[in-house]
Each structure stands twice: as structure tokens, then as C-alpha cells.
C-alpha positions, 0 to 999 in steps of 0.5 A: 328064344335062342332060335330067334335070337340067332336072327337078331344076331345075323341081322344086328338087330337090337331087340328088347323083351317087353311088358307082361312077360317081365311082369309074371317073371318077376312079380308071379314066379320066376319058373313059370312058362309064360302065356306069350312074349313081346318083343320090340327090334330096332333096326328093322322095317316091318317088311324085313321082320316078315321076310326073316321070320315066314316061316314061324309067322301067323299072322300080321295085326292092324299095327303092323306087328307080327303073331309068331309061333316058335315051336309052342311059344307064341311071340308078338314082335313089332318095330320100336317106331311102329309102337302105338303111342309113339305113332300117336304122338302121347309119349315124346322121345321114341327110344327103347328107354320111353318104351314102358311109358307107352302101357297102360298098366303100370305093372306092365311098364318094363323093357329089357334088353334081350342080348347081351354082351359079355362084360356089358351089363343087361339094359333094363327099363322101368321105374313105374314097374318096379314101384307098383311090385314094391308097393302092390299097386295097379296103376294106369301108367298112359291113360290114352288108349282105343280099347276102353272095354279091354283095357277094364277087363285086363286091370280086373283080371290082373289086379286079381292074379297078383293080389294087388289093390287098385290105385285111385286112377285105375278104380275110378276108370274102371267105374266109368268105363265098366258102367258103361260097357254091357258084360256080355260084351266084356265076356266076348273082349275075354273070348277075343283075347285070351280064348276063354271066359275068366270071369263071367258077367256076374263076377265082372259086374259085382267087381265093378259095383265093388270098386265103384262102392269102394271109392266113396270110402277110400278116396285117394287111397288104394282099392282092395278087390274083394277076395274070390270066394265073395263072387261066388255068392249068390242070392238065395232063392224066395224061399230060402230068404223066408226061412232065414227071416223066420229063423233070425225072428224066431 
């Protein structure tokens, strides 16, 4: 990170580290080496990200942003404006303080200044995250979003790393659009985006009957996932189905 900032510094640059990377510092461990890092640059055009940093660049998204490696860190690096929401016009303002309105998780709605200046307190944004880590609540933040399928997978996959219960909204768009997406397509939305299956299409549905059963109960309340060890059942075989039958019949 010290090698990129030194870019940021020649080019005067502000730039604000941003989302997941915030979430699993605070909310998972502060030790822990992170799966990657946003960052957001104000200041700067695609083009003049692309030429400062060529050599660590992989590849160049359908939004514009860029795919570096950094010895063995990889970073995703936009433009503030270039941001998807600000581009679709759902959240007004387009500054580093509406930034974290722009996620669709809450946990992930967090911007925080990268450099700093000696004397100068660090620039943090957030509010709905620090009130999903004191309350343990995953919550969409923006609803609006083209990639229904992942967004499903993500809330399952990170509602379950960090112990936290669902709020109404999340569980009743992860009914509908879970219902209505095949799991083997959500074991290949898992392969795209994290390189392997974490949970596979029998842990991802009942997952998804659980939360849909689960509604009818709690109403406006938060849904509890159910614990690891329960996905792991699996229906007994005929003959075993005869002998518990038999046993409990005496």
C-alpha cells in the first residue's frame, strides 16, 4: 500500500479505501490479511490511473476500473465519478461522503481516507456500517442493483462469516430472488467471483427455504441463519427411514 501511495502523493490524488476491506478489519479481525482492496481516487481520469500504474495493472472492468496486483495484494481502483451509482444517477451528491450509499450491503458502507496529514484527523464515512456492526444486522443499504444472483450469494456467504442475522429487507430479497435464480447458477456466480464453491446448491437452497420459512415467523424482525452443522444433513436413506420407524414404534 505504501507503494501505491507514493503515486497518490506524486500526483496529488485523494484517494479513500472503501467497502469490504473496512468491514473485515473492524467487524472480522484487525490482523487479518485482506482477500483484496477498493480504492476510490478523486482527481483523476481512467486514462491517468492506467498509465501511473501499467505495470501493476491486470485488467480493465466493464465500469472502467482497474484490477491490480501489488506484489501479492490484489486492488481494484476506480474513479469516484465513474462509481455505478453515481453513474445511474440513484444516489444524488457524487463526493467521497455519499460514497457508502452507493453498496448494497450495509456492512460494506464505509469510506475511509487513505492518506493523511500530520495533525489532520483521518476522514471516515459510514454511519450505516457502524450501526450494522453494533447491532449485527445485515441490511441492503441501495437496493438497485444488475446483479440479483450475486448480490443473493454475497449476503448468504456474509451474513454467515460474521455471525450476523438478516434484516426484513435483505431476507425477503433474498427469498424472491434466490426462488427464482437455478443453484447451479449460483455455484458458477461463486466460481466467477471468489475462484471456488463455498457453499454448494444443497447448502445454498436450504439456506434459502430457511430464510423464506423464517419470514412467515419474525415478520419485521431480524432472521437468524441457521448454524453450519444444520446444512449438513442429509436425508436418511429408505432403509434407514424403516428402521428409525420401527425403532420409535417399538
Amino acid at each position: 500500500m505504501r507503494t501505491l501511495l507514493d503515486v497518490f502523493r506524486e500526483h496529488g490524488w485523494e484517494v479513500f479505501v472503501f467497502g469490504g476491506t473496512l468491514r473485515d478489519l473492524l467487524a472480522v479481525s484487525a490482523t487479518a490479511a485482506p482477500r483484496d482492496v477498493d480504492l476510490v481516487v478523486a482527481g483523476a481520469t481512467g486514462e491517468a490511473l492506467r498509465e501511473a500504474f501499467a505495470r501493476e495493472l491486470v485488467r480493465v472492468n466493464r465500469f472502467g476500473g482497474l484490477r491490480l496486483q501489488v506484489q501479492k495484494l490484489p486492488v481494484d481502483i476506480w474513479t469516484l465519478e465513474s462509481t455505478w451509482a453515481f453513474q445511474q444517477k440513484l444516489v444524488p451528491g457524487g463526493d467521497f461522503a455519499h460514497l457508502p450509499r452507493t453498496t448494497f450491503l450495509n456492512v460494506e458502507a464505509v469510506a475511509a481516507e487513505l492518506d493523511t496529514r500530520k495533525g489532520r484527523a483521518r476522514q471516515v464515512y459510514g454511519d450505516a456500517f457502524f450501526r450494522a456492526v453494533r447491532e449485527r444486522v445485515l441490511e441492503i443499504n441501495l437496493e438497485e442493483n444488475p446483479y440479483t444472483g450475486l448480490c443473493v450469494v454475497r449476503s448468504l456467504l456474509t451474513a454467515r462469516k460474521l455471525h450476523y442475522a438478516l434484516g426484513p429487507r435483505l431476507a425477503r430479497y433474498i427469498a424472491h430472488h434466490g426462488s427464482r435464480v437455478d443453484a447451479a447458477e449460483l455455484e458458477a456466480i461463486q466460481l466467477s467471483h471468489y475462484g471456488r464453491v463455498r457453499l454448494d446448491r444443497d447448502q445454498l437452497l436450504r439456506l434459502i427455504r430457511s430464510v423464506s420459512g423464517r419470514l412467515a415467523v419474525t415478520r419485521q424482525r431480524p432472521v437468524e441463519l441457521p448454524q453450519a452443522r444444520q446444512l449438513e444433513w442429509t436425508l436418511p436413506r429408505p432403509q434407514q427411514l424403516d428402521w428409525h420407524f420401527l425403532r420409535s414404534t417399538g
